[in-house]
N, C-alpha and C positions, 0 to 999 in steps of 0.2 A: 504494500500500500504506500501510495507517493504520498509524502507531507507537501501542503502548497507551502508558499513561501508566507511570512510575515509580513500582516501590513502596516507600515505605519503612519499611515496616512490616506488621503484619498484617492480613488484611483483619476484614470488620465481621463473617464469619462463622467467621473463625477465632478472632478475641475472644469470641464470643459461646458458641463452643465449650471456648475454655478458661475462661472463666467457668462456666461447669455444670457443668465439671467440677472445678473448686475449692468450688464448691457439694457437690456432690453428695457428695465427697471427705470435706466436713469438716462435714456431717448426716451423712453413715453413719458415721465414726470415733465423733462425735458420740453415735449414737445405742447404739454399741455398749459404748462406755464405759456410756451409763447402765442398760441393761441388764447389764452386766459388773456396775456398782454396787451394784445391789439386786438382784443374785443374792447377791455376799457380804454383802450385808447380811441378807438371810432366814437365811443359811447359819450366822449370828455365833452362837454356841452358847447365849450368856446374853443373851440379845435379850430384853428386858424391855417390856412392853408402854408405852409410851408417855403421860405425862400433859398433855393438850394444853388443860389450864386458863389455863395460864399460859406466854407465850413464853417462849422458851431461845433465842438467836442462836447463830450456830454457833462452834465456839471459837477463839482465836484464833491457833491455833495457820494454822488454815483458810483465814485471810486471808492469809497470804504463800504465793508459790506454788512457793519451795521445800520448802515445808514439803507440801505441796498433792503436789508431786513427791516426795515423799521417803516419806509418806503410800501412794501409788501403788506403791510397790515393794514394800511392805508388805502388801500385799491388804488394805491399810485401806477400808471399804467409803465411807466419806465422802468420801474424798481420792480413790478414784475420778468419784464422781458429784461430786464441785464440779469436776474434772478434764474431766469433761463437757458441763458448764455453762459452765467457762470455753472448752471449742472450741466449743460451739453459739453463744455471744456473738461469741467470735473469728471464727468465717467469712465473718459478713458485713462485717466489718474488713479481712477478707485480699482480699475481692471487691473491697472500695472500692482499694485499693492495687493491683490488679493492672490495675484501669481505671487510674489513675494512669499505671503503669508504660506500657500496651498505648497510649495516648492520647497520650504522651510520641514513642513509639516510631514513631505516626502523625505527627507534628510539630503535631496539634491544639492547638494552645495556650490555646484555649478552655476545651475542656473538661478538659485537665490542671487550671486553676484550679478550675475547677469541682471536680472531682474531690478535688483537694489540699483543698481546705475543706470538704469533706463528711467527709475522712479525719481531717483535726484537729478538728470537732466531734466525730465520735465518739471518736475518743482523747481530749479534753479529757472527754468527758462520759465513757466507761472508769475516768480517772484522779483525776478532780478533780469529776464531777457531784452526788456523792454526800455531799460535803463541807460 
């Protein structure tokens, strides 16, 4: 009688399941916020037509993401959809991290490296690429 092997950890199609679904999770949250967004944004009563001669960056209030959250409780139609854009970005950050995690959990040591520096380029390039 064969003994199977030890596991310790998940396998490659139980990874592969919970990764689509962290995907999948965080494009339709994603997706719904930005449609959630430019409904109240059609909806804003004094919606003035737009003059797009000249750029306007968004303000700065937009770039902090409490602000971003605090915005969202509001039915602020912007702080929805930057709310949005920040999970669409996010997800594939959470996917890199959960390989991390799932790779860890395999005792793959490999590709945890691997994984680990793929998670801190794009967090450095998130926090610091733009600079």
């Amino acid at each position: 009688m064969q003994q199977s092997p030890q596991q310790h950890g998940p396998t490659d199609m139980q990874m592969d399941a919970a990764i689509a679904n962290v995907l999948r999770f965080g494009i339709s949250l994603a997706a719904t916020l930005m449609v959630l967004g430019g409904w109240f944004y059609l909806q804003h009563p004094t919606m003035q037509p737009s003059d797009y001669a000249q750029f306007r960056g968004s303000s700065v209030a937009l770039r902090n993401l409490g602000k971003v959250l605090t915005g969202k409780r509001l039915a602020d139609s912007t702080s929805v959809l930057e709310l949005g854009i920040l999970l669409l970005v996010a997800t594939p950050v959470a996917r890199v991290a959960l390989c991390v995690v799932d790779f860890a959990r395999q005792r793959d040591k490999l590709y945890v490296a691997v994984s680990c520096f793929v998670l801190l380029v794009l967090l450095y390039s998130l926090f610091r690429g733009g600079r």
